[in-house]
Backbone as ProteinMPNN parsed JSONL, in Angstrom:
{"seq_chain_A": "XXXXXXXXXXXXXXXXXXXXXXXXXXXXXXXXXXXXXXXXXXXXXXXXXXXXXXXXXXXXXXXXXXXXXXXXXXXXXXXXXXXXXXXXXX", "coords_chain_A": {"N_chain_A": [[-180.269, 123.854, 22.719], [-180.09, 123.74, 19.839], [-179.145, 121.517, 19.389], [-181.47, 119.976, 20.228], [-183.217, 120.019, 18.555], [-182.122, 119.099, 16.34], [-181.341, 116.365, 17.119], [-184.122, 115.6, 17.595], [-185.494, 115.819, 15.158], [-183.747, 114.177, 13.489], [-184.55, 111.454, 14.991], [-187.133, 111.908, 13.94], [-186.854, 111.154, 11.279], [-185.852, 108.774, 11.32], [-188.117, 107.153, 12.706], [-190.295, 107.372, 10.754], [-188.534, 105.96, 8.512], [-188.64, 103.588, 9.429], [-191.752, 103.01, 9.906], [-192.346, 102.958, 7.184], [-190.891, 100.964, 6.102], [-192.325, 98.737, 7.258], [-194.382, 99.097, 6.159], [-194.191, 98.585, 3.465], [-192.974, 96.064, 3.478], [-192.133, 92.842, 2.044], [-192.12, 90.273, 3.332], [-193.809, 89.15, 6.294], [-192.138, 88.731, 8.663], [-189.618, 90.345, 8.587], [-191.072, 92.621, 8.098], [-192.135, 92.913, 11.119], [-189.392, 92.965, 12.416], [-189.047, 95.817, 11.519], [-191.304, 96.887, 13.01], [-190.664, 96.733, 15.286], [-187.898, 98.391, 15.665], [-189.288, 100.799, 14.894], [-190.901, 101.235, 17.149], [-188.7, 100.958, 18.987], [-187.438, 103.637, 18.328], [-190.119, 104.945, 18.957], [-189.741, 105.196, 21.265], [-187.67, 106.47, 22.236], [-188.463, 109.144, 21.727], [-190.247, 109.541, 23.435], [-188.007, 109.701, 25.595], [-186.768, 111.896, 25.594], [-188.665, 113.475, 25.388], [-188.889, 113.449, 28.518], [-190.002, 111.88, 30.033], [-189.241, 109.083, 31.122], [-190.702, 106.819, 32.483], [-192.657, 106.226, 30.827], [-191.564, 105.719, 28.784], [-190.179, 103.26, 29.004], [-191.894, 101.659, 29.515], [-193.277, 101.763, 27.186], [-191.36, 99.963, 25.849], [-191.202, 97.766, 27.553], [-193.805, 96.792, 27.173], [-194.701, 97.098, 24.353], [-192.275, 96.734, 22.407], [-190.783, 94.474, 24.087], [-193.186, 92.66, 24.673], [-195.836, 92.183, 22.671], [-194.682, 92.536, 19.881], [-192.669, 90.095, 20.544], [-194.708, 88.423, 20.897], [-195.925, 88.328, 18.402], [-193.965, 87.749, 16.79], [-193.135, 85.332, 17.348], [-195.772, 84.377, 16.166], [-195.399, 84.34, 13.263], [-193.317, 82.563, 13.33], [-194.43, 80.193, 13.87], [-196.322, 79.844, 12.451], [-195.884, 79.619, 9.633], [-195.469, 77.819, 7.273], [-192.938, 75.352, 5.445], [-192.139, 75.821, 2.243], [-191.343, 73.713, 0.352], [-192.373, 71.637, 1.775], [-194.796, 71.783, 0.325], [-194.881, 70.911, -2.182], [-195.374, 68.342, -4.017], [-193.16, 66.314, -5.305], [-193.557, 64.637, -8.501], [-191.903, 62.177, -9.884], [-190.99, 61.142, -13.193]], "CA_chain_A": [[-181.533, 124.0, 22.038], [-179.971, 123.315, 18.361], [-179.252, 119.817, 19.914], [-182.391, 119.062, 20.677], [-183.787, 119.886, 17.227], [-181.577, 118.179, 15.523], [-182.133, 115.021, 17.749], [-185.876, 114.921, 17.093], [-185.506, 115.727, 13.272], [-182.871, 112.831, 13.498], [-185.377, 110.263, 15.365], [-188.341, 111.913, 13.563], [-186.355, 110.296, 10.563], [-185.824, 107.16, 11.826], [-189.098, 106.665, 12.945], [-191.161, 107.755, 9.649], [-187.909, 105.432, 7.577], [-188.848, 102.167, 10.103], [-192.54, 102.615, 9.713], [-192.511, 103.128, 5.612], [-190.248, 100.235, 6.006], [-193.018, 97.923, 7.72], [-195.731, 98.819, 5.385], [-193.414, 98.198, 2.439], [-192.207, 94.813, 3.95], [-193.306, 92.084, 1.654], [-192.289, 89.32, 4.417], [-194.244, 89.758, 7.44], [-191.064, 88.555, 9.422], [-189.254, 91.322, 8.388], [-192.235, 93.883, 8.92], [-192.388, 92.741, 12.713], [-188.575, 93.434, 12.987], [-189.322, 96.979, 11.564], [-192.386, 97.45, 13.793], [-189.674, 97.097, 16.679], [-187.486, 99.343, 14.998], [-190.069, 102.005, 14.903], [-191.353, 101.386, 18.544], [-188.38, 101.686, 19.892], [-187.368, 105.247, 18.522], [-190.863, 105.936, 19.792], [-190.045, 105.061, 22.855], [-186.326, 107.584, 22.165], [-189.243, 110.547, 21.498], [-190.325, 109.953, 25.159], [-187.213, 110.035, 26.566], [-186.611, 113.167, 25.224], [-189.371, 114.446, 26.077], [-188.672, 113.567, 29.853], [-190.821, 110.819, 30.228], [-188.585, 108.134, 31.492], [-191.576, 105.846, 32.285], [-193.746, 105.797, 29.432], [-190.405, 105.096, 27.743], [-189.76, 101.926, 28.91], [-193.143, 100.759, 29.206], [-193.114, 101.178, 25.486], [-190.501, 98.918, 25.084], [-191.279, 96.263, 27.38], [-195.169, 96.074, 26.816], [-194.957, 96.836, 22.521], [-191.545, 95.582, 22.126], [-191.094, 92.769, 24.715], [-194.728, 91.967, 24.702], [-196.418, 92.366, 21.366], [-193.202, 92.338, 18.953], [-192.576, 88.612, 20.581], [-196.205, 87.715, 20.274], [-196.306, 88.835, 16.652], [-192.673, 86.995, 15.892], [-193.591, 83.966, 17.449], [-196.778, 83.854, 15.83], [-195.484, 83.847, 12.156], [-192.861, 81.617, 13.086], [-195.29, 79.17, 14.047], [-197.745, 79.773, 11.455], [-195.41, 79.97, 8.451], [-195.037, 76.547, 6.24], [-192.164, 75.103, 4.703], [-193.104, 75.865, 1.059], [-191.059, 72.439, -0.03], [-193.114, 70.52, 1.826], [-196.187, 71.849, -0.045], [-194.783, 70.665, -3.712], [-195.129, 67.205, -4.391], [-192.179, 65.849, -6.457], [-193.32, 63.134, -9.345], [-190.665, 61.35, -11.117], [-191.933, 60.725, -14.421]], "C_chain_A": [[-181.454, 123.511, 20.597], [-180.37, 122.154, 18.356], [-180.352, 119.236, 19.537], [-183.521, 118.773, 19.452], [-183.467, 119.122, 16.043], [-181.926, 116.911, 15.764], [-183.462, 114.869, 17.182], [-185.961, 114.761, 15.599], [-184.891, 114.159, 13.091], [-184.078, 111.445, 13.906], [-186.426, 110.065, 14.664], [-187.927, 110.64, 12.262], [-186.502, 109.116, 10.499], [-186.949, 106.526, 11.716], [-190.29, 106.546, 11.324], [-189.626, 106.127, 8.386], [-188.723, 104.034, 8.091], [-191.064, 102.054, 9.956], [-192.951, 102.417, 7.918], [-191.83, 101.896, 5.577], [-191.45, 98.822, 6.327], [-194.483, 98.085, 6.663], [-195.255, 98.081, 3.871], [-193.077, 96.822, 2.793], [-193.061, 93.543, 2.781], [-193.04, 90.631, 2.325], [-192.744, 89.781, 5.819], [-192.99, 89.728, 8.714], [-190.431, 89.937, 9.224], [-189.666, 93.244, 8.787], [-192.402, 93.666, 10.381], [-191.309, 93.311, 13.199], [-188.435, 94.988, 12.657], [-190.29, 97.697, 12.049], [-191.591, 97.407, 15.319], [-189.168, 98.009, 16.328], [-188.62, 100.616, 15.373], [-190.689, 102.296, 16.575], [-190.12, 101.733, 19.469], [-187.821, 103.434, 19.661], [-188.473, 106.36, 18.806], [-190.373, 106.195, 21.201], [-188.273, 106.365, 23.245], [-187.036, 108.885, 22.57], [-189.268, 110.439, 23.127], [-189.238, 109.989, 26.157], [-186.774, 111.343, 26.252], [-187.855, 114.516, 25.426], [-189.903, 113.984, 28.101], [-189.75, 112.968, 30.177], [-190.618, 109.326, 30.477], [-189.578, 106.716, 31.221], [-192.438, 104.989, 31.724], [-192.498, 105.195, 28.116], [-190.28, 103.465, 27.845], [-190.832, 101.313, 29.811], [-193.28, 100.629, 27.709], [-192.592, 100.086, 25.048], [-190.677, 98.218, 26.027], [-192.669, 96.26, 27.192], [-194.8, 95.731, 25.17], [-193.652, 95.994, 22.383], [-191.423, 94.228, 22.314], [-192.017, 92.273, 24.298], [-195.062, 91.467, 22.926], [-195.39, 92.051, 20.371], [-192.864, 90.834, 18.891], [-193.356, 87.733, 20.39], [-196.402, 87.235, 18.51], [-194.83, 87.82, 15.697], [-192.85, 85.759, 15.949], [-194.778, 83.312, 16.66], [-196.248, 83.325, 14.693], [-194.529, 83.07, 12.022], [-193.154, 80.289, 13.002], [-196.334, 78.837, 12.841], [-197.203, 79.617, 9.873], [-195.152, 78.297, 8.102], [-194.034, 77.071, 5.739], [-192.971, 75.09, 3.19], [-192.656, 74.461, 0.269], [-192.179, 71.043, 0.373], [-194.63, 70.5, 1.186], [-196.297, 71.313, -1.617], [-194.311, 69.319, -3.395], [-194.127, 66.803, -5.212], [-192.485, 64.951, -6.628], [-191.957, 63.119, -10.158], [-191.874, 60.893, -12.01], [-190.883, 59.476, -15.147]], "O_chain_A": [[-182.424, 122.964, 20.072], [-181.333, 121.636, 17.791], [-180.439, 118.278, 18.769], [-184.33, 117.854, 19.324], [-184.154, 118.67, 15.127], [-182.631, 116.261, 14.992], [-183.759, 114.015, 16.348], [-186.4, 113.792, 14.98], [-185.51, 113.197, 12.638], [-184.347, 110.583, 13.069], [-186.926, 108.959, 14.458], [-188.459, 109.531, 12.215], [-187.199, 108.472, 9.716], [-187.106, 105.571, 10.955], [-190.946, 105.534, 11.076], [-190.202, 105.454, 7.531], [-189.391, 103.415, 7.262], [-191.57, 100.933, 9.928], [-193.887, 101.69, 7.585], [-192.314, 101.387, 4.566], [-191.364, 97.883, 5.536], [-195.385, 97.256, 6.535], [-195.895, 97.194, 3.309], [-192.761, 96.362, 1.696], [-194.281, 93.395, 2.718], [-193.752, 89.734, 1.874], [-192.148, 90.669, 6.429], [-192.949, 90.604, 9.578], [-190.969, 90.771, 9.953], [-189.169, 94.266, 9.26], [-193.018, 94.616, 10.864], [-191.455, 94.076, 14.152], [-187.719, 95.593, 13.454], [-190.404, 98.893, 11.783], [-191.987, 98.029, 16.304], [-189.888, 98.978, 16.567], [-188.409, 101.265, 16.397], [-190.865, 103.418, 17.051], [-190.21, 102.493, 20.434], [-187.797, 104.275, 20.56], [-188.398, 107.585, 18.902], [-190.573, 107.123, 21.984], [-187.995, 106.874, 24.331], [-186.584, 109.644, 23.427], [-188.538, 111.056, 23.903], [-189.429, 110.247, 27.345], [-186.237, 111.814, 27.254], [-187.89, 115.741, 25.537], [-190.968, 114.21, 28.676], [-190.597, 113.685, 30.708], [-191.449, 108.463, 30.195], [-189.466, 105.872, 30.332], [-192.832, 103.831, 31.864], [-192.589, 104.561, 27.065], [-190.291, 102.659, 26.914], [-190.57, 100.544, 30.736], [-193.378, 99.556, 27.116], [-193.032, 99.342, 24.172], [-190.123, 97.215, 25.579], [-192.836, 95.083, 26.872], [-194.641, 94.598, 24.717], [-193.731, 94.772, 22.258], [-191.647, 93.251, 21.599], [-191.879, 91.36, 23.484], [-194.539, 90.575, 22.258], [-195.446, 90.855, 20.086], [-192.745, 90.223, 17.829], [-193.155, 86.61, 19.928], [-196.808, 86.294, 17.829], [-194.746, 87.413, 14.538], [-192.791, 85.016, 14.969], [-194.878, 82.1, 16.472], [-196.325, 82.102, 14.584], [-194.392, 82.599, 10.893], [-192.547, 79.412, 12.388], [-196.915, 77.803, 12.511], [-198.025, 79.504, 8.965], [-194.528, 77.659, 8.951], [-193.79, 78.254, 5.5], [-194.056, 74.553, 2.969], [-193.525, 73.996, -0.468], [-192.59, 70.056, -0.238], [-195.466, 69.615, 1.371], [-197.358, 71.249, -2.237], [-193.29, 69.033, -2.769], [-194.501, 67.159, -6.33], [-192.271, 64.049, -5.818], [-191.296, 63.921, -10.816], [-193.025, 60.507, -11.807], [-191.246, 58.875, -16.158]]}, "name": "protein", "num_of_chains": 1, "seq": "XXXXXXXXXXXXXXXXXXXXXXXXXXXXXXXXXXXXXXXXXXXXXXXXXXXXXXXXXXXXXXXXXXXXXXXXXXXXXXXXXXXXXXXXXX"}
């Protein structure tokens, strides 16, 4: 019973460090890999609370799914900032 309090305090942790972490992010890259982070020690809560299934639907719909959506996007969408500065020679 201690266990199990400790555990959740422990994940609650986690989870509250990885989302303060994603709002704080000031690269969105970074904030995507702490919006995994945080999904999956949701997806820890439901295994702990004996919910096998909803566990790992969490992690492959939000993680797999969404997480890869969201990484791919700003890898795609992000400019080289070199190529946006003209260099004159004077």
């Amino acid at each position: 019973m201690v266990y199990d309090t400790i555990a959740f305090a422990l994940f609650a942790a986690v989870t509250l460090a990885f989302s303060l972490g994603v709002v704080l992010a000031r690269d969105v890259f970074h904030a995507a890999l702490l919006l995994g982070g945080a999904l999956t020690s949701v997806a820890v809560h439901y295994v702990m609370l004996q919910a096998e299934f909803i566990a790992a639907m969490q992690i492959l719909v939000y993680v797999g799914g969404v997480l890869i959506l969201v990484t791919f996007a700003v890898m795609l969408t992000r400019s080289d900032r070199t190529d946006d500065v003209e260099v004159s020679s004077g």
